[in-house]
C-alpha positions in Angstrom: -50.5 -21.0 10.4 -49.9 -17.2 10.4 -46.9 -15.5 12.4 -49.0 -13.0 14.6 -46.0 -10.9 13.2 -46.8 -11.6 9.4 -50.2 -11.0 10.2 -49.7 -7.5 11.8 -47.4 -6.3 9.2 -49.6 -7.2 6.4 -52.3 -5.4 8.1 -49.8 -2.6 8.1 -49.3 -2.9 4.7 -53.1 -2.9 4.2 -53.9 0.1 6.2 -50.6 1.8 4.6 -52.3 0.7 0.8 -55.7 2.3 1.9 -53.8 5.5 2.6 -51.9 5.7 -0.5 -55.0 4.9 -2.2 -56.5 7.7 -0.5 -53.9 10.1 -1.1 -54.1 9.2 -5.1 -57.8 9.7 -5.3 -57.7 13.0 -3.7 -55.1 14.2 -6.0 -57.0 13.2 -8.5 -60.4 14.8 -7.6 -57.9 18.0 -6.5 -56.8 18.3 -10.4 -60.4 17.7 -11.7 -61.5 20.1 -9.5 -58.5 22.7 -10.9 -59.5 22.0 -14.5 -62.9 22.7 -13.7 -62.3 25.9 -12.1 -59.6 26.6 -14.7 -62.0 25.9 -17.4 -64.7 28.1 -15.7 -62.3 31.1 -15.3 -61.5 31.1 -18.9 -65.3 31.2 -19.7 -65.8 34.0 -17.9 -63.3 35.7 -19.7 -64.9 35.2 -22.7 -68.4 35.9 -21.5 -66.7 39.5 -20.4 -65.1 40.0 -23.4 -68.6 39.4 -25.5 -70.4 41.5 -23.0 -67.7 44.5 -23.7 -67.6 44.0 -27.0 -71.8 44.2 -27.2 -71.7 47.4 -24.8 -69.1 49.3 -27.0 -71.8 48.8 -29.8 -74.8 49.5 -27.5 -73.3 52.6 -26.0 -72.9 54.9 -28.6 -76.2 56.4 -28.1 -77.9 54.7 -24.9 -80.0 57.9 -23.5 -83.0 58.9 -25.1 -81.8 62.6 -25.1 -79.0 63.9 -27.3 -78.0 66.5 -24.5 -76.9 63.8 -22.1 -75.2 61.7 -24.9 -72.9 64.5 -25.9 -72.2 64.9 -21.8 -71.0 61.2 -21.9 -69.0 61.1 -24.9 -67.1 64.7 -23.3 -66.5 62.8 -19.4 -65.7 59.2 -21.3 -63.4 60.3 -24.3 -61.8 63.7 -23.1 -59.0 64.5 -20.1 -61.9 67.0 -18.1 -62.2 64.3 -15.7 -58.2 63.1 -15.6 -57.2 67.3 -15.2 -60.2 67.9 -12.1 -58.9 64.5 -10.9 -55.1 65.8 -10.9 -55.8 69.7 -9.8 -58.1 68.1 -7.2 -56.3 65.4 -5.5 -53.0 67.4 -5.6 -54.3 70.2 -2.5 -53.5 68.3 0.0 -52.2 71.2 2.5 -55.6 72.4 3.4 -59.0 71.2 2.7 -60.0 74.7 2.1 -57.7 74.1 -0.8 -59.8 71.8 -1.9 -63.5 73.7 -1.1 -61.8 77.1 -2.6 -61.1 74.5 -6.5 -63.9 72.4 -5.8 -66.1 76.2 -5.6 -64.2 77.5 -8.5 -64.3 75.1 -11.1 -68.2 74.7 -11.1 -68.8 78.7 -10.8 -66.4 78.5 -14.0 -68.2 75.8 -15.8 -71.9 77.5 -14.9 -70.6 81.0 -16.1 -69.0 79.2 -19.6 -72.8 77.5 -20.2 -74.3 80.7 -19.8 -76.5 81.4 -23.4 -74.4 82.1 -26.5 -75.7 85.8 -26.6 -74.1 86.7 -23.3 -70.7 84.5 -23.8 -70.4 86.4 -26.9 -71.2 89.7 -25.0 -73.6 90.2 -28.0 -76.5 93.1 -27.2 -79.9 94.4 -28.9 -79.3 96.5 -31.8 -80.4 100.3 -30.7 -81.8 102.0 -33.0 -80.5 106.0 -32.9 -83.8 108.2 -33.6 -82.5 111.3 -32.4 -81.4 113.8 -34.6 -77.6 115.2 -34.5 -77.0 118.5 -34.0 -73.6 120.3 -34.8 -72.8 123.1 -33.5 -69.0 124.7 -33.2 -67.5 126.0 -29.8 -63.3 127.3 -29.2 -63.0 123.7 -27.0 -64.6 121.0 -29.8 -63.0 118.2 -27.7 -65.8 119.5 -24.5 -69.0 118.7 -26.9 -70.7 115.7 -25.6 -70.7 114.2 -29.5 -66.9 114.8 -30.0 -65.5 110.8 -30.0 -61.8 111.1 -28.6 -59.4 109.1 -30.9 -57.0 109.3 -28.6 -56.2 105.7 -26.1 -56.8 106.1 -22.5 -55.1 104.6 -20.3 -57.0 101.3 -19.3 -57.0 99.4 -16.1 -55.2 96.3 -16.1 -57.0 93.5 -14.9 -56.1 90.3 -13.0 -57.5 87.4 -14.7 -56.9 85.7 -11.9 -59.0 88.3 -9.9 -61.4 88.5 -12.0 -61.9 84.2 -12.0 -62.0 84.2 -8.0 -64.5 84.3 -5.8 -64.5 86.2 -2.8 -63.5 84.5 0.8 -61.9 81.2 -1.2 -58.6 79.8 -1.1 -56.3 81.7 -3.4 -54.3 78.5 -3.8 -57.1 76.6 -4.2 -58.2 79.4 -6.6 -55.2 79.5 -8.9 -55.2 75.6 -9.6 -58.6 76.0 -10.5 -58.2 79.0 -13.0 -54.8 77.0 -14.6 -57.1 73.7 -14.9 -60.1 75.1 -16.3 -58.5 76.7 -18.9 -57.4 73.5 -20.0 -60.6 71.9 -20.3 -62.9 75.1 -21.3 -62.6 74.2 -24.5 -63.4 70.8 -24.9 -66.6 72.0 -22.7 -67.8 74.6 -24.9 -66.8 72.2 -28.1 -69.6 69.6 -27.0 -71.7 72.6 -25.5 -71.7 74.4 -28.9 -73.3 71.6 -31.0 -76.3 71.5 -28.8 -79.6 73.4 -30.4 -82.2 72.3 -28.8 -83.2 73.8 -25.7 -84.1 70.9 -23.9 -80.7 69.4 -24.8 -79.0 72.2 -23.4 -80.5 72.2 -20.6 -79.8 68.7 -19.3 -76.4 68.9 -20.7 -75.7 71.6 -18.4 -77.7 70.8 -15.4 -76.0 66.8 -15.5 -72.7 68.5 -16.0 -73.1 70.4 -12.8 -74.1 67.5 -10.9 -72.2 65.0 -11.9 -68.6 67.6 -11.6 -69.8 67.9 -8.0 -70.3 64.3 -7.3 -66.6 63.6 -8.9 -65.4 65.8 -6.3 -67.1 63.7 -3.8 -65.6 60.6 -4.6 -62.4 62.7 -4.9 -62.4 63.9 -1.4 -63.6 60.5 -0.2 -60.0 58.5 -2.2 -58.1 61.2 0.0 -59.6 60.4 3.1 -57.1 58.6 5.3 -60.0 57.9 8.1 -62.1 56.1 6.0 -62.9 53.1 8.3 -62.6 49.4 7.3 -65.7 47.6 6.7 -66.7 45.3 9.3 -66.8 42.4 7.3 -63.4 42.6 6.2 -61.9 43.0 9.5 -63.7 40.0 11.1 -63.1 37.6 7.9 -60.6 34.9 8.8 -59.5 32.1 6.7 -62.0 29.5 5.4 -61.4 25.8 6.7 -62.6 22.3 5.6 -64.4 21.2 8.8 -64.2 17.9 6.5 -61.1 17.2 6.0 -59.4 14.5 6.9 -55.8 14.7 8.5 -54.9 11.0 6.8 -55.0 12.2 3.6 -51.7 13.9 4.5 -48.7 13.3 2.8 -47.1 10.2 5.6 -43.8 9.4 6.3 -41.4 8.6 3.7 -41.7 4.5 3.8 -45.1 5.0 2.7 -44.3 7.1 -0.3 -41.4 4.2 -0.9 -44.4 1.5 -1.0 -46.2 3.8 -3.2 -43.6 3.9 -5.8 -43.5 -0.2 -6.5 -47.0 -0.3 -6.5 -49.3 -0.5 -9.5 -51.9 1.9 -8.2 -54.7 1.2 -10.9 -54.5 -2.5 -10.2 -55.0 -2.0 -6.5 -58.0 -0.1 -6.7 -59.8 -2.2 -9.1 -59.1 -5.2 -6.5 -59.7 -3.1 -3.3 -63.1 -1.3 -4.2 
């Protein structure tokens, strides 16, 4: 017959099996279950790198109009964006810093789209139909035909005046003036292929527009109030309502069992 002691420690033993048992299999689904999510990462890597790879193809001419093309190739593959980004984000003193560039930049970009004719400060031919009269007096240089050779003295001019607008931020002002001469030209470059009037239109109105909606996003990255979204601030930690406390690592006797057991064998037997 049975010690009740035998009996109680091989019951032990049992219940101490089942555990290890238990323990095992969960490793084992744990590891599946990282392959698996391994194995799905690296798939969607791929899948991105495809889909990039398609969309650099596809998005060499995506809009039906060639005005707005030539406006995406000059805000994707120039620095106007990285320089209005820079000038922007770097008056932080005032944010009438910030209005005064902001106010600047796009009165400059609106004025260097104005038609060729006036950028050029090209004008209608006149025609002279008068007829010139000569006639000779003691002080020639008083007749209204008599063209001085001589140089006057001319007024010298502030660029930087002459850029501003009044009531703005001079600071805010002077950044913009130093910035948009460093991307006036790649403007004009893609402005200057466009013929078509429709073209040029869009190309200019979208360029507005989307300048002033950079700024936007600007302004809002430099916002230090910009509030948390709920969700994030009540998200706590998921847990497994599921799990089960036993398939914790036990004490170090059962992990000494473990070792001189042949696992594989006891769960062909057991299950």
């Amino acid at each position: 017959m049975i010690d009740r002691k035998e009996f109680t420690e091989e019951l032990q033993l049992r219940e101490t099996v089942r555990k290890a048992i238990k323990i095992i299999k969960n490793n084992r689904l744990r590891n599946r279950l990282t392959e698996g999510r391994n194995e799905s990462r690296l798939r969607e890597v791929i899948k991105s790198l495809l889909s990039e790879g398609q969309s650099a193809v596809a998005s060499v001419a995506k809009h039906r109009n060639t005005g707005i093309n030539a406006l995406e190739d000059l805000l994707k593959n120039s620095n106007v964006l990285f320089v209005l980004e820079t000038g922007y984000k770097s008056l932080t003193t005032d944010e009438a810093q910030r209005v005064s560039y902001r106010a600047h930049i796009l009165a400059a970009v609106k004025k260097a789209l104005a038609p060729e004719e006036s950028r050029k400060g090209a004008g209608e031919d006149v025609e002279i139909t008068e007829a010139i009269g000569i006639e000779i007096s003691d002080k020639p240089e008083d007749d209204p035909d008599f063209i001085d050779i001589e140089d006057e003295k001319e007024v010298e001019v502030d660029e930087k005046d002459e850029f501003g607008l009044d009531g703005e931020d001079l600071t805010g002002r002077n950044r913009a003036f130093t910035d948009f001469g460093n991307i006036e030209k790649d403007i004009l470059t893609a402005y200057d292929d466009l013929d078509n009037p429709e073209d040029i239109r869009l190309f200019e109105e979208y360029l507005i527009k989307n300048l002033a909606l950079y700024f936007d996003k600007y302004e809002t990255e430099l916002d230090p109030n910009v509030e948390e979204p709920s969700e994030a601030a009540e998200a706590t930690a998921d847990l497994d309502d599921g799990a089960d406390v036993d398939t914790e690592a036990p004490a170090f006797e059962l992990e000494e069992v473990v070792s001189h057991l042949d696992i594989d064998d006891i769960i062909k037997n057991l299950l």
